[in-house]
C-alpha positions as MATLAB code, in Angstrom:
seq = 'XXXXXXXXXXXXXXXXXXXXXXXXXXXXXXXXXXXXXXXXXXXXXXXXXXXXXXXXXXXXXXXXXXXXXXXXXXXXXXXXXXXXXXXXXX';
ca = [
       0.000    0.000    0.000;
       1.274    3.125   -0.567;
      -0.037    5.315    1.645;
       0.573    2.526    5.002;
       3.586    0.681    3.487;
       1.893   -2.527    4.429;
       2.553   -5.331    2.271;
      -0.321   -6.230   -0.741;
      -0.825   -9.947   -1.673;
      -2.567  -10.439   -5.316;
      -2.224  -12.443   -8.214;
      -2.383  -11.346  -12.220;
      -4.134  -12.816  -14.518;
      -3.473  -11.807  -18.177;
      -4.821  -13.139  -21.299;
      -3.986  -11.809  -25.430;
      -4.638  -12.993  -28.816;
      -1.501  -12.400  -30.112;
      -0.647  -10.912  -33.644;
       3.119  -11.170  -34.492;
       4.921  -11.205  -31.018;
       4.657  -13.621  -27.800;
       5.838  -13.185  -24.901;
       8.393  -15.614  -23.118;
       7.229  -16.771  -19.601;
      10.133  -16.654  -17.850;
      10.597  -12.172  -18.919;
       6.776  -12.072  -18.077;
       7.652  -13.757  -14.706;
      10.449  -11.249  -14.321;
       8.602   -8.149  -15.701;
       5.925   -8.985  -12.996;
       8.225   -9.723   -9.560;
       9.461   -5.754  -10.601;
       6.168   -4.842   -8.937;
       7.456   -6.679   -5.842;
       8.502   -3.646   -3.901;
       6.615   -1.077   -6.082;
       4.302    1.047   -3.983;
       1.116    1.957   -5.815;
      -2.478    1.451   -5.903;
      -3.928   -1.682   -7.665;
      -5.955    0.040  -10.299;
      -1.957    1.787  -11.164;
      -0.183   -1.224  -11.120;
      -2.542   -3.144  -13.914;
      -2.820    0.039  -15.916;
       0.816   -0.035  -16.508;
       1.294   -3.540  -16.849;
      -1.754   -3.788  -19.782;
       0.170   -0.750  -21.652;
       3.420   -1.852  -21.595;
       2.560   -5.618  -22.802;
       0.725   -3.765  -25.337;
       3.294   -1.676  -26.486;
       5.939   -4.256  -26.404;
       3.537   -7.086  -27.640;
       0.542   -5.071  -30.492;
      -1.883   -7.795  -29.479;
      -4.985   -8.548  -31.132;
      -6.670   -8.163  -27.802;
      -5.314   -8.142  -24.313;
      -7.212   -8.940  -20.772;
      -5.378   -7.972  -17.834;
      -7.155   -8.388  -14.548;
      -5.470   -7.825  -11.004;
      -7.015  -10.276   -8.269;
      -6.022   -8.289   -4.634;
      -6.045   -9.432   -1.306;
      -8.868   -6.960    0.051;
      -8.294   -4.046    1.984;
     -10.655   -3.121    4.524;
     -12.887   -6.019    3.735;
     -13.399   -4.861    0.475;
     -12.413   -6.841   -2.350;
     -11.263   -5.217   -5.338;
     -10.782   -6.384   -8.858;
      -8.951   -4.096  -11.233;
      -9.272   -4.918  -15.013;
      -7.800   -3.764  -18.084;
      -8.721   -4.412  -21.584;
      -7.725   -3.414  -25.114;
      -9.000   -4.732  -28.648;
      -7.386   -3.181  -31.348;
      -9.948   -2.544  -33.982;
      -8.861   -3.000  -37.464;
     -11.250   -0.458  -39.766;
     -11.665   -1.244  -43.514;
     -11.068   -4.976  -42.604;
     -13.481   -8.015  -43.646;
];
């Protein structure tokens, strides 16, 4: 938490249709223990793992959902989502 410095315990859960580019498990495992000692809010942390994956990545589509530990009894699910849309395609 940012604002106590308590710890936050949470999974990710990330889906894609990929176009060109996958990405390797063991970078995505890497890429995602950088947020180990990050201090931000949930809704920050997917936000800017969904738009770097798809920057690095130009996925069809791309489902990134952050499953939190709840704070304060409330449980909180962050998603993001992107679907490029291809115009003037059949």
């Amino acid at each position: 938490c940012p604002k106590t410095g308590q710890p936050d315990y949470g999974s990710i859960v990330i889906g894609y249709t990929p176009e060109s580019w996958c990405v390797e498990s063991k970078s995505l495992k890497l890429y995602l223990m950088s947020f180990r000692n990050f201090g931000s809010f949930h809704e920050a942390v997917v936000t800017r793992i969904g738009d770097a994956l798809v920057q690095l990545l130009s996925p069809r589509s791309l489902h990134v959902t952050g499953k939190f530990n709840p704070r304060g009894g409330i449980a909180f699910l962050p998603t993001y989502t992107y679907s490029r849309v291809d115009y003037g395609k059949a």
